[in-house]
TIZAKE-387105 format. One record per residue (C-alpha): x, y, z; residue number from 1; residue in three letters. Coordinates in steps of 0.001 Angstrom, whole numbers, plus 500000, padded with zeros to 6 digits. Layout:
      px      py      pz  bagu  gudren
       X       Y       Z   NUM     ALA
...
***
This chain:
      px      py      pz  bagu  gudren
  835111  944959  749511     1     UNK
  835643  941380  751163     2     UNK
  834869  940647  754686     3     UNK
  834219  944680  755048     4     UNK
  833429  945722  758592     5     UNK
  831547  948883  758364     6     UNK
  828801  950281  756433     7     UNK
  827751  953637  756515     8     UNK
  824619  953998  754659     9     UNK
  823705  957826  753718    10     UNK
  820230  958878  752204    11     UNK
  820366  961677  750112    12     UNK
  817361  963839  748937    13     UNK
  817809  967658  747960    14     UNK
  820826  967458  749665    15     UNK
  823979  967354  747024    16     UNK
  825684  970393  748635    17     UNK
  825984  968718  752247    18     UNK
  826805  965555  750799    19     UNK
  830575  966150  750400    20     UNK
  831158  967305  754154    21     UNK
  829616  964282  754914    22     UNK
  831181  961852  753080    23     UNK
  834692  963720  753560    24     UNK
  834277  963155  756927    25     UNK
  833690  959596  756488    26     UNK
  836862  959056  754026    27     UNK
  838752  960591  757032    28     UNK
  838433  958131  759499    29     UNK
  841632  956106  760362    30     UNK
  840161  952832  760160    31     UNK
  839545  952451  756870    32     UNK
  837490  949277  756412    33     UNK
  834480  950405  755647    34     UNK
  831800  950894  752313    35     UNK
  829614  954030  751520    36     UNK
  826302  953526  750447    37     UNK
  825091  957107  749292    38     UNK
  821178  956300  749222    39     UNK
  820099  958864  746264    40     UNK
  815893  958401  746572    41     UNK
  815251  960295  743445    42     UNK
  816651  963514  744245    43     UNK
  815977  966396  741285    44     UNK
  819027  968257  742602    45     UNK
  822818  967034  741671    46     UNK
  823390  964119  744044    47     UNK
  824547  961811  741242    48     UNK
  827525  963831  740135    49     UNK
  828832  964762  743750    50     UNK
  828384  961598  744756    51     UNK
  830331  960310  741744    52     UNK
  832961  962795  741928    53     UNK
  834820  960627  744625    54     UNK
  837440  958785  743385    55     UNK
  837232  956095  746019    56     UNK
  836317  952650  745179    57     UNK
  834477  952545  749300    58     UNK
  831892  955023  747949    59     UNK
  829311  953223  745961    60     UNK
  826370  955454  744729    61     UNK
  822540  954245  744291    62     UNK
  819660  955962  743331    63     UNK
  816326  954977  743724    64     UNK
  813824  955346  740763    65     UNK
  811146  956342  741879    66     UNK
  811345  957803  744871    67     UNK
  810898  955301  747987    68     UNK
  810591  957758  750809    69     UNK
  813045  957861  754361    70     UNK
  812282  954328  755732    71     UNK
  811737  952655  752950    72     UNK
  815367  954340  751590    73     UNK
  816937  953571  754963    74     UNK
  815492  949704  755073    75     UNK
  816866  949430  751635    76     UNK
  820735  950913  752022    77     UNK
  820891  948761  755596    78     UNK
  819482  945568  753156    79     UNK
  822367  946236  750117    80     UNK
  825051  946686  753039    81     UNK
  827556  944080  753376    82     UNK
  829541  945586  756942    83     UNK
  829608  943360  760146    84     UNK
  828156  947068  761275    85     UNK
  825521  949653  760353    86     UNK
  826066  953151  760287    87     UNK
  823174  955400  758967    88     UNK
  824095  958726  758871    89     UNK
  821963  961432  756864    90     UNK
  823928  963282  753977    91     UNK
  823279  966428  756012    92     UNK
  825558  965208  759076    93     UNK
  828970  964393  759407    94     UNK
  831671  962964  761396    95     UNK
  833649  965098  764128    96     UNK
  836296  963513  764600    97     UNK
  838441  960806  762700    98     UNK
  839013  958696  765193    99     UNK
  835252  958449  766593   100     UNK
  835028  954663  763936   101     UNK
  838144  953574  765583   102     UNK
  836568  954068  768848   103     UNK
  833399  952581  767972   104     UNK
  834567  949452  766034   105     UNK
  837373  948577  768691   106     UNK
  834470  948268  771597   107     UNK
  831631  946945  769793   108     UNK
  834692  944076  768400   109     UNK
  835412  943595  772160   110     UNK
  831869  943601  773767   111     UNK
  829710  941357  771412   112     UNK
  826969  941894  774258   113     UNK
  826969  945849  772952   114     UNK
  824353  945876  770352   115     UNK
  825241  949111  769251   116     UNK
  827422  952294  770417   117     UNK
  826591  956448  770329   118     UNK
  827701  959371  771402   119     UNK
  826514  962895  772109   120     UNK
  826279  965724  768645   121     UNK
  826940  968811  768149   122     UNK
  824622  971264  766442   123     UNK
  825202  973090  763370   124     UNK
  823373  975799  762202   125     UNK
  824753  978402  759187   126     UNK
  827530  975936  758600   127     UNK
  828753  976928  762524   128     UNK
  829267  974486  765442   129     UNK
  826807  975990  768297   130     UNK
  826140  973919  770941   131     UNK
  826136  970835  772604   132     UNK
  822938  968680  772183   133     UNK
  822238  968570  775463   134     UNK
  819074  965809  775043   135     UNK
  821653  963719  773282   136     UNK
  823688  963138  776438   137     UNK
  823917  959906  778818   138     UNK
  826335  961237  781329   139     UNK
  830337  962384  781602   140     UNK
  831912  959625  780937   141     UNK
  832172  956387  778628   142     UNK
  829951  953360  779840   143     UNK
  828506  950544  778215   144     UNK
  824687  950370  780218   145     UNK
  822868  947516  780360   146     UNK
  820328  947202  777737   147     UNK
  817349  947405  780051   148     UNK
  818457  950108  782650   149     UNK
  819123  951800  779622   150     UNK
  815654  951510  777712   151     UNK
  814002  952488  780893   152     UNK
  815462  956133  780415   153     UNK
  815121  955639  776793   154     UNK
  810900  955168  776625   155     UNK
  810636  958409  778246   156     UNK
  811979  960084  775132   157     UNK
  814733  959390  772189   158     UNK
  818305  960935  773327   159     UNK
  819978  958286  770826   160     UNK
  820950  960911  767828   161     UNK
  820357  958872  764469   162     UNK
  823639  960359  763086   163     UNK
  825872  959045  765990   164     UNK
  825158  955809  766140   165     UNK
  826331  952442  765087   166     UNK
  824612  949096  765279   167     UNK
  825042  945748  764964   168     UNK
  823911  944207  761493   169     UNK
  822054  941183  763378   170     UNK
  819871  944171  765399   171     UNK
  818242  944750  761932   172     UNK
  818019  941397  760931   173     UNK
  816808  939591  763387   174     UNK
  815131  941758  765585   175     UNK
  814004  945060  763655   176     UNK
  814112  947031  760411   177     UNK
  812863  950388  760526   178     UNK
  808988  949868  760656   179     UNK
  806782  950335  757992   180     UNK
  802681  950661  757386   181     UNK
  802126  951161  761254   182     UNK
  798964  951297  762524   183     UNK
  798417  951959  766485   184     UNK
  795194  952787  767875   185     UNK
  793568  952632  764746   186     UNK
  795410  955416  763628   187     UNK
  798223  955154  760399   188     UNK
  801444  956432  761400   189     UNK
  804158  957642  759032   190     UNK
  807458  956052  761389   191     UNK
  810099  959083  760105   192     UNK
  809156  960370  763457   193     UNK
  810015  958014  766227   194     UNK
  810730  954884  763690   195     UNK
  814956  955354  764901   196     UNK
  813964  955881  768366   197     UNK
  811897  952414  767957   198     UNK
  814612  950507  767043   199     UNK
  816887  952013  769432   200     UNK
  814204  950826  772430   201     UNK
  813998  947508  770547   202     UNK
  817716  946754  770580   203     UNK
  818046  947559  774028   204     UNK
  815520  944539  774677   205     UNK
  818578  942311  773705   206     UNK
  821489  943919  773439   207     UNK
  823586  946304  776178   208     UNK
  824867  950100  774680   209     UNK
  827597  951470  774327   210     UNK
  828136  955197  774770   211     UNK
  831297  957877  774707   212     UNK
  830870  961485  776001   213     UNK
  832797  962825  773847   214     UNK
  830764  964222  771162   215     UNK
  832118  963411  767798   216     UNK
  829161  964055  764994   217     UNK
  827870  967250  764246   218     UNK
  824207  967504  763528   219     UNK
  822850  970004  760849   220     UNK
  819823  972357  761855   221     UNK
  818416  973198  759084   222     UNK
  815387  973780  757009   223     UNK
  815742  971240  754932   224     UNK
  816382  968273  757585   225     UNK
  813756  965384  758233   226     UNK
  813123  966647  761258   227     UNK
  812232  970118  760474   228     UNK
  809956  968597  757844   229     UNK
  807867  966304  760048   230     UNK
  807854  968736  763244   231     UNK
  806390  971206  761342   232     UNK
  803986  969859  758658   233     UNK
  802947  966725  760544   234     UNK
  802678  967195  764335   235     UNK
  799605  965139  764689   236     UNK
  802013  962080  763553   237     UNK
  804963  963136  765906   238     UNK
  802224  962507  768675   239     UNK
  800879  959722  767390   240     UNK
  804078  958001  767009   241     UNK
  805513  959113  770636   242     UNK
  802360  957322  771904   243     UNK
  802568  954429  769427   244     UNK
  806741  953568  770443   245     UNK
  806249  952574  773885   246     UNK
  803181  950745  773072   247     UNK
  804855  948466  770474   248     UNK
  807994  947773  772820   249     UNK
  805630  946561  775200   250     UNK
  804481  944014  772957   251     UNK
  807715  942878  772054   252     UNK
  808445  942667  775769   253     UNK
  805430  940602  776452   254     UNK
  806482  938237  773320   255     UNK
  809760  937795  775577   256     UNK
  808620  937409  778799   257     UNK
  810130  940288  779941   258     UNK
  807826  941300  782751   259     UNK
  809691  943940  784383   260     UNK
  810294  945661  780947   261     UNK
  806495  945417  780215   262     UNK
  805736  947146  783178   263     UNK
  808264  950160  782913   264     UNK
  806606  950198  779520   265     UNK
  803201  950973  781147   266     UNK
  804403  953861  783137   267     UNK
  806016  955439  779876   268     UNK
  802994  955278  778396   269     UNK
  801275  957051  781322   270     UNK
  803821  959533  781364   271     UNK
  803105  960425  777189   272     UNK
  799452  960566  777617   273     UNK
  800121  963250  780694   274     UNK
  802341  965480  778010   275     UNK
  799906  965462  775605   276     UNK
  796787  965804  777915   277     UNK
  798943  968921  779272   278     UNK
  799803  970222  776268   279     UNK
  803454  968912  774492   280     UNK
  805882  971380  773198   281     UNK
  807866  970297  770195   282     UNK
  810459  972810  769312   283     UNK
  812599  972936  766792   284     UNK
  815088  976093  765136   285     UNK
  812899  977885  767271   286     UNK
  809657  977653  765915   287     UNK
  807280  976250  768708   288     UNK
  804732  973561  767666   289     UNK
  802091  972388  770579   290     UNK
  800152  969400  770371   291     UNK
  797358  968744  772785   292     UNK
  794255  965673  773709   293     UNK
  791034  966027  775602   294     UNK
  790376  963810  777797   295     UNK
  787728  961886  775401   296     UNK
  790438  961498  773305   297     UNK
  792805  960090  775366   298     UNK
  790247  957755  776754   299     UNK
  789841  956512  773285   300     UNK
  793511  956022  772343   301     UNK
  793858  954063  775424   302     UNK
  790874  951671  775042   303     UNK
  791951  950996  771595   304     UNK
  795534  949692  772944   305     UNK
  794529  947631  775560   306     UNK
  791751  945253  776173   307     UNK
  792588  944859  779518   308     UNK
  790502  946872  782108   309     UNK
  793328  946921  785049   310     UNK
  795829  948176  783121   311     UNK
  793519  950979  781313   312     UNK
  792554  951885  785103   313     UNK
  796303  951610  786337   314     UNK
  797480  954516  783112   315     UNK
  794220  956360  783802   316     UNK
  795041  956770  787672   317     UNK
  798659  957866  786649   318     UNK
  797679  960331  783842   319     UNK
  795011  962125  786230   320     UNK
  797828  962339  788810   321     UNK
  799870  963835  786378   322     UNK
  797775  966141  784939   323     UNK
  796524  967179  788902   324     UNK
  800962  967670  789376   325     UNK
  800426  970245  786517   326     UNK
  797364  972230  787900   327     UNK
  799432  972283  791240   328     UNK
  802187  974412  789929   329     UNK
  799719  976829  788152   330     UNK
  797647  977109  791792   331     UNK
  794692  975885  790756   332     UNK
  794116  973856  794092   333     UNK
  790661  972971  793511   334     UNK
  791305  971235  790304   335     UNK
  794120  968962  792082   336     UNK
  792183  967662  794302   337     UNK
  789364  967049  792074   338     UNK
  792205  965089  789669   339     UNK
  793640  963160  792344   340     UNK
  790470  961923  794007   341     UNK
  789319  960872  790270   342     UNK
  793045  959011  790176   343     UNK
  792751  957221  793143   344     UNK
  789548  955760  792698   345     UNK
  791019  954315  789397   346     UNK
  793633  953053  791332   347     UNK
  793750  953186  795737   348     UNK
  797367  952255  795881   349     UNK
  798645  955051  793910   350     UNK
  800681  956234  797411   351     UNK
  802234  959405  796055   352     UNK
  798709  960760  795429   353     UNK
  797615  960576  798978   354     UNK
  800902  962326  799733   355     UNK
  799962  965370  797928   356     UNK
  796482  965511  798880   357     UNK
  797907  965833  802526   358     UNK
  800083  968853  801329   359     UNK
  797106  970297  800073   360     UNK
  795675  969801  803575   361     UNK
  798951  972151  805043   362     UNK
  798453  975072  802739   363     UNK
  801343  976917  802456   364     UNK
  803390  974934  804393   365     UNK
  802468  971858  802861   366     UNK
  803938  973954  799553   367     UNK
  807140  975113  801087   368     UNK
  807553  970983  802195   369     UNK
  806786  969736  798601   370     UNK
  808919  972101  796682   371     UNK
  811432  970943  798843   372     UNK
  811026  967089  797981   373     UNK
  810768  968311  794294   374     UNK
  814191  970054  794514   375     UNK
  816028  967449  796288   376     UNK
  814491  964870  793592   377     UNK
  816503  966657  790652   378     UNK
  820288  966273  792532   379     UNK
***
């Protein structure tokens, strides 16, 4: 197709029964000009006839031979697109509504600041609609944020669902593919985790969002999905990556000049290390994974990212702090203090530390105050 404006690329492993919902959904739409790429990566199952079975000159099946893996699949579908627009959108997903490419194509054409648009899912579990995806939200109502007031929510944890969102084609090209043989800390990391939520911080670097709160995609939980995969055979790599991400933005901030960036950046980081330190939940069709770091460990990890002493002392101050904000709520008051004298000699301007050292000082009252502050903090 000539001049075609959208591409929906859709990777397909052990997944020929989903694909149809999926690409039915896609044939739906009411703007129409748009390709399929069905991304078969070697699947032993019967991808090749479904995806064949569509008499529809937009749907265009390849199949990979041998078997290239998720990024290198997705990387490879985004490269054979042709569409002024990427949409990659797993064979186990599917479009909501028919007008949600309408929507999307009519403000991306009209903001060419918007580097790409999403909106919240739906879950889907049994072949039911269940809930809303709450982490998937950015608000009631339609907005398009600026890119770096958005990525400063964004580093602290990916609420861009993969399936919902469409980007431009110059995002991948000249700023990011999906990111291959990582290595962070001297550790290999296997991107499937995180690698989407990468790009989506990278974009943001250059680009403004788009987002509608309507949800229109519906998001399959499943045994079979990516994510179900990776949460539960490979946990040590979902925590390595959630490290790695803000990290590697950070260095693509500093190769911009883009201070302020750099240094939101920093606290993200501080604020992973804390979950881990504390113990990080990853849940997922609820089956509870935890991953956790000693302290050595952490100390390791960090001293392997940065060769730079103040910054190392700055995270360590704010990780101790957070791990003291922790002990707090489970009353162990002695272990606060201990945490929070140990932050602020890493760093004496850390001002919210002497703060809760004084509430410590107040006892109960000093609790009653705090929870207080806490409380109004959330509205």
């Amino acid at each position: 197709m000539e001049n075609t404006t959208v591409s929906f690329v859709v990777p397909c492993y052990k997944l020929a029964h989903l694909l149809p919902k999926c690409i039915n959904s896609i044939l739906s739409q009411s703007y129409a000009n748009f390709e399929v790429l069905v991304m078969d990566d070697c699947s032993p199952d019967n991808t090749a006839e479904v995806a064949r079975s569509f008499d529809d000159p937009r749907v265009i099946y390849i199949r990979n031979d041998p078997n290239l893996g998720p990024l290198r699949n997705y990387n490879k579908g985004i490269t054979l697109s042709r569409g002024k627009y990427v949409w990659l959108i797993s064979a186990d997903d599917y479009l909501r509504r028919p007008y949600v490419l309408q929507r999307y194509v009519e403000l991306m054409e009209k903001h060419p600041n918007v580097g790409y648009t999403f909106c919240p899912g739906i879950s889907v579990r049994n072949g039911e609609e269940t809930e809303l995806l709450n982490y998937s939200t950015y608000g009631n109502r339609d907005r398009i944020a600026n890119g770096h007031v958005f990525l400063k929510r964004l580093l602290y944890g990916n609420l861009v669902l993969a399936p919902s969102a469409m980007a431009r084609r110059e995002c991948y090209e000249k700023i990011s593919f999906f990111p291959l043989d990582v290595r962070w800390a001297d550790v290999p990391i296997d991107m499937v985790w995180g690698g989407d939520w990468y790009l989506w911080c990278a974009f943001a670097l250059f680009f403004d969002v788009g987002y509608f709160a309507e949800p229109m995609v519906c998001y399959r939980e499943h045994d079979l999905s990516m994510t179900n995969t990776v949460t539960q055979e490979k946990i040590e790599n979902c925590a390595a990556a959630d490290i790695a991400v803000p990290w590697m933005i950070r260095e693509k901030a500093n190769d911009s000049g883009l201070r302020n960036v750099s240094r939101d950046c920093l606290r993200a980081v501080a604020y992973e290390y804390t979950r881990q330190c504390v113990s990080k939940r990853y849940e997922w069709l609820n089956r509870l994974s935890k991953w956790s770091v000693t302290i050595d460990q952490f100390e390791a990890s960090l001293c392997r990212s940065t060769e730079s002493e103040k910054e190392r002392n700055w995270i360590r101050a704010r990780v101790l702090a957070g791990i003291a904000d922790r002990l707090y709520w489970q009353g162990d008051r002695a272990s606060v203090r201990k945490f929070l004298r140990a932050g602020l000699q890493k760093d004496p301007w850390m001002v919210k530390a002497y703060g809760k050292l004084l509430f410590l000082l107040f006892g109960k009252s000093g609790d009653y105050v705090r929870r207080i502050l806490c409380s109004l903090r959330r509205y």
